[in-house]
C-alpha positions, 0 to 999 in steps of 0.5 A: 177371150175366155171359154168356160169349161163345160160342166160334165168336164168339170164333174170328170175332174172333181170325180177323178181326184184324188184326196188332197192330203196325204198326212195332215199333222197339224191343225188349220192355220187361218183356213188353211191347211197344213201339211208337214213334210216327212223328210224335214222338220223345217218343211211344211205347206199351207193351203186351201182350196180356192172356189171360183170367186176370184178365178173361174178356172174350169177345174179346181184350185189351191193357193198357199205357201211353203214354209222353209224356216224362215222363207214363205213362198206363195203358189197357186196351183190349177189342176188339168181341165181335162185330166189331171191325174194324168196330164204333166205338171208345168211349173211357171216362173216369171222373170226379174229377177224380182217379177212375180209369177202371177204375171204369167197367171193373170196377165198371159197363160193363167186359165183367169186373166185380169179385166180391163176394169181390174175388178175381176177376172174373165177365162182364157181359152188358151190357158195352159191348164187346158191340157196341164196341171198349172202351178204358179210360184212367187219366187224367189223369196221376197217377191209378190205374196212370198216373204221372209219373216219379221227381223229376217233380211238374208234374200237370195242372190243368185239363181242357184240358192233361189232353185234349192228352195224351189227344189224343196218346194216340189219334192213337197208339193209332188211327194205329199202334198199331190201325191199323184204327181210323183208319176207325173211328167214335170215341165218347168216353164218361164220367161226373160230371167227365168233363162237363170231360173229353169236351167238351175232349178232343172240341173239341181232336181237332176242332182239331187235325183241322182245323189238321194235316190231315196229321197222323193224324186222330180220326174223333169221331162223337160224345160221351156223358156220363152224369150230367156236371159240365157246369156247377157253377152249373146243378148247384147250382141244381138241388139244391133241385128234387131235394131239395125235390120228388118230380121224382127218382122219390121218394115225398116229398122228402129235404128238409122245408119249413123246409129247402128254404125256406132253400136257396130263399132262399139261391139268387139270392144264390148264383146271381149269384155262381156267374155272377161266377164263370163270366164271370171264371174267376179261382181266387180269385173261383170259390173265394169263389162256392163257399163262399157257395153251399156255406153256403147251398145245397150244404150243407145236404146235403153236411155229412150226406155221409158214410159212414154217412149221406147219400149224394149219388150216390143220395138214395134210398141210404145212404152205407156207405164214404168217397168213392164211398160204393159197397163195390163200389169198395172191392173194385175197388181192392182187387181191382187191388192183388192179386199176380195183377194185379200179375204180369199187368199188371207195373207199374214201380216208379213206381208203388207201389200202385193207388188208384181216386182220386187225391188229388194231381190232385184237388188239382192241379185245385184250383189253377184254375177248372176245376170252375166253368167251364161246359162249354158253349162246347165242346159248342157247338164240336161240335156246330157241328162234327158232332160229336153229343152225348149227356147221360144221366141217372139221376135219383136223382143230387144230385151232378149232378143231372138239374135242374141238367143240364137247365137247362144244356141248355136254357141252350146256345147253338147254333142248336138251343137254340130247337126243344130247349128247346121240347120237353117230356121225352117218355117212352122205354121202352128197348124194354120195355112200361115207362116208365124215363124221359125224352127230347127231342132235337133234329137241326139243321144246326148252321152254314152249312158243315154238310153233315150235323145235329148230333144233340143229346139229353137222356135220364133213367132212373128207379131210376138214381144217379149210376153209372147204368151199375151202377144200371140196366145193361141200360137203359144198355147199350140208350142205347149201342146206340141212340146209336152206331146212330142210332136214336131215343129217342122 
C-alpha cells in the first residue's frame, strides 16, 4: 500500500531546503538540538533529524519536543514530498482526549504506517506529506511521547489550556525553528475530539494574531476535522438516525424497532437536558445530563461496546480489542515501544514506556465540561475571521455520528448558516465514475470587515468509520488535496 518516492524527487527536496536552525544557543542535548525561543525564556525546542530507518518517508524528517517550563510535547514532523518550501503545513491532532497523534502518523495518513508484524514500517501512498509538510503532535501534555516533569502533576483539563501550549508551540516551530513556514498557508487537521482541539486551538491563534501583531504570526488558512466531537447533544441525537435507519450505508438498521422506540422515547427527555448542559457548563450539571441521556439513548449500544462485540467507530465491524477496537493500534503501540525506536527517538527518562491513550488526561478532562460544551462558538469566531472550515465525515461512524454532526452544522450561527442549511447534500465522486458520498458547501463574507468568503463545507463517505483516513485513504487523500487547493466538492 506504499509508493516510495523517486530519487530525483527527493534530491529536489533536500536541494530545496532551507537551513534548519535559525539561532542555536545552546549546545546538543542527548543528539538533539536546541533551539531557544527569542520571545520567551521559558521556550525551547529539542530536535534532530531523523534518516529513514524507522520511516521511509520519501522527504526529510524531525522528531523532538517543546519544552514549556515544565511541559514537553513530542512532534514528528514530515517535510512535502514535492515542495516543501511552498507546499501548507498541516497540523494533525488525534482525538481522546488522551489519544496520541501518532495514531494518524502510522496507522491513517502518515507517509509510514505500521506492518502487520509491528516490526517495521511500509509507504503510504496516500499519505498526506505528498502534497504538504506533515506535523504531527502528542498533545495535550501527558500523552504518548510527551510528559511533565518529575513531581509536577497539573495536566490540562480543557481544550483551551491544551491550544495555549499548542499555540506556543507553533509561533516556535514556524518563527525560529522552520522559518520558511512563517509565509506558509497553515491547515490544523484531526479527529473525533479534536472537534475541541482545532476549533480552540484555531480561535486562539487568531486571538493572539490579532492582540500581538508584533509577535511571530500563524498564518491559519483553515481547519478540517474528520468525524469530530463538535457537539455531545447533536452526536447523541444522532444515534437514533444511524442506529435505527439505513441513511449509514446499511443494508437494515443495527437496531430493531422495539429498540429504537425506546431511544425515540427517551430523547427530548435527554435533549432538554444536554441543552441545560450546554447553557450552564457546570461539571456536576453536564455530569447529571449524561448519565440521563447514557440510561436512555447511548446505552442501548455502548454497553454491547466492547472487545468482542459492537463496535462504535463502524457499526458495520466488530470490535476485536479494547479502546479503539482496531489491532492496528495495538501493533502502532507496540511498534513505538521497540528498542529501534527507542534508540532513534532517545526519550528521557520521564518517560517511561509509549501508550497510544493516556488514561490520566483523560481523566483530567473529566474534571470540566469540556466534552459537553459545543464547539460552535469557535467555528463561528473563524469563519467570522477567514479562516475556512472543513467537517468530513465517514458515515459508518456512531461515535460521532454523520446525523449528529449535520444537525450541529446546520444549527451554527453565522451569517452562512441560512444559504448552508438550504442546501441538499449533493453527490461527489472524488474524481472517480462512483458516488462515495455527500456534500454542500457554502462561500459567504462572514462580516462587515471581510475582504475575503469564509468557505464552509459538510462532505460524508460511504464504506468510512470513524478513522476515515485508514478506511478509505484515497478518498481522504483526494478531500485534502481539493480542501488546500480550493477546489470544489460539487
Amino acid at each position: 500500500m506504499m509508493l516510495l518516492r523517486l530519487a530525483a524527487l527527493l534530491a529536489v527536496a533536500h536541494a530545496t531546503q532551507i537551513p534548519l536552525l535559525s539561532k542555536p544557543l545552546r549546545p546538543d542535548h542527548d543528539g538533539y538540538q536546541v533551539i531557544q525561543s527569542s520571545h520567551s525564556p521559558t521556550h525551547s525546542i529539542r530536535i534532530r533529524e531523523q534518516d529513514e530507518s524507522l520511516c521511509a518517508a520519501g522527504s526529510r524528517q524531525y522528531t523532538g519536543w517543546l519544552d514549556v517550563g515544565s511541559r514537553h510535547l513530542f512532534f514528528w514532523y514530515f517535510e512535502s514530498q514535492n515542495d516543501p518550501v511552498h507546499d501548507p503545513l498541516t497540523l494533525w491532532m488525534s482525538g481522546g482526549p488522551g489519544a496520541s497523534s501518532m495514531l494518524g502518523a502510522f496507522q491513517e495518513l502518515g507517509p509510514c504506517l505500521v506492518n502487520e508484524h509491528a516490526n517495521g514500517t511500509y509507504h503510504n501512498p496516500w499519505g498526506w506529506s505528498r502534497n504538504s509538510s506533515l506535523l504531527f503532535v502528542d498533545q495535550p501534555v501527558g500523552v504518548g511521547f510527551s510528559y511533565l516533569d518529575e513531581g509536577e502533576e497539573e495536566l490540562p483539563r480543557d481544550s483551551h489550556e491544551a491550544s495555549v501550549d499548542m499555540h506556543r508551540f507553533l509561533q516556535l516551530f514556524i518563527s525560529e525553528v522552520f522559518p520558511r513556514h512563517r509565509s506558509s498557508a497553515v491547515h490544523l487537521s484531526g479527529e473525533s475530539y479534536a472537534g475541541k482541539y482545532i476549533p480552540a486551538l484555531g480561535a486562539h491563534i487568531i486571538q493572539q494574531n490579532q492582540l500581538y501583531p508584533d509577535k511571530p504570526q500563524i498564518l491559519l488558512q483553515s481547519c478540517l476535522v474528520g468525524n469530530g466531537l463538535m457537539s455531545r447533544r447533536d452526536t447523541t441525537f444522532g444515534y437514533w438516525e444511524t442506529l435505527c435507519t439505513t441513511n449509514p450505508g446499511v443494508a437494515a438498521p443495527v437496531f430493531n424497532q422495539t429498540r429504537c422506540d425506546i431511544m425515540a422515547a427517551n430523547m427530548p427527555r435527554c435533549m432538554d437536558v444536554a441543552e441545560t448542559c450546554v447553557r450552564n457548563p457546570d461539571p456536576a450539571v453536564c455530569n447529571a445530563a449524561y448519565a440521563v441521556c447514557y440510561a436512555g439513548v447511548l446505552g442501548w449500544y455502548e454497553e454491547e461496546a466492547r472487545a468482542g462485540g459492537r463496535n462504535r467507530f463502524d457499526i458495520t465491524a466488530p470490535c476485536e480489542i479494547e479502546e479503539m477496537c482496531y489491532p492496528q493500534a495495538a501493533r502502532v503501540e507496540t511498534y513505538l515501544n521497540s528498542a529501534a525506536v527507542w534508540a532513534a527517538l532517545a526519550p528521557p527518562p520521564e518517560v517511561k514506556s509509549f501508550q497510544m491513550d493516556s488514561e490520566d488526561v483523560y481523566k483530567s478532562f473529566l474534571q470540566t465540561a469540556d466534552e459537553m460544551s459545543s464547539s460552535s462558538p469557535a467555528v463561528a469566531f473563524l469563519l467570522e475571521n477567514q479562516v475556512h472550515f472543513l467537517a468530513y465525515q465517514g458515515n459508518l461512524d456512531l461515535a460521532c455520528n454523520t446525523a449528529g454532526n449535520l444537525r450541529w452544522a446546520h444549527s451554527l450561527a453565522w451569517k452562512g448558516q441560512a444559504e448552508f442549511t438550504s442546501q441538499a447534500l449533493r453527490p461527489w465522486t472524488a474524481g472517480r465514475n462512483e458516488t462515495v458520498g455527500r456534500a454542500k458547501e457554502v462561500r459567504v463574507y462572514a462580516s462587515k470587515e471581510a475582504t475575503a468568503a469564509s468557505r464552509f463545507a459538510f462532505v460524508t463517505v460511504d464504506g468510512a468509520g470513524h478513522l476515515l483516513p485508514q478506511d478509505r485513504a484515497d478518498v481522504a487523500f483526494e478531500i485534502l488535496q481539493r480542501w488546500t487547493k480550493g477546489e470544489s466538492f460539487i
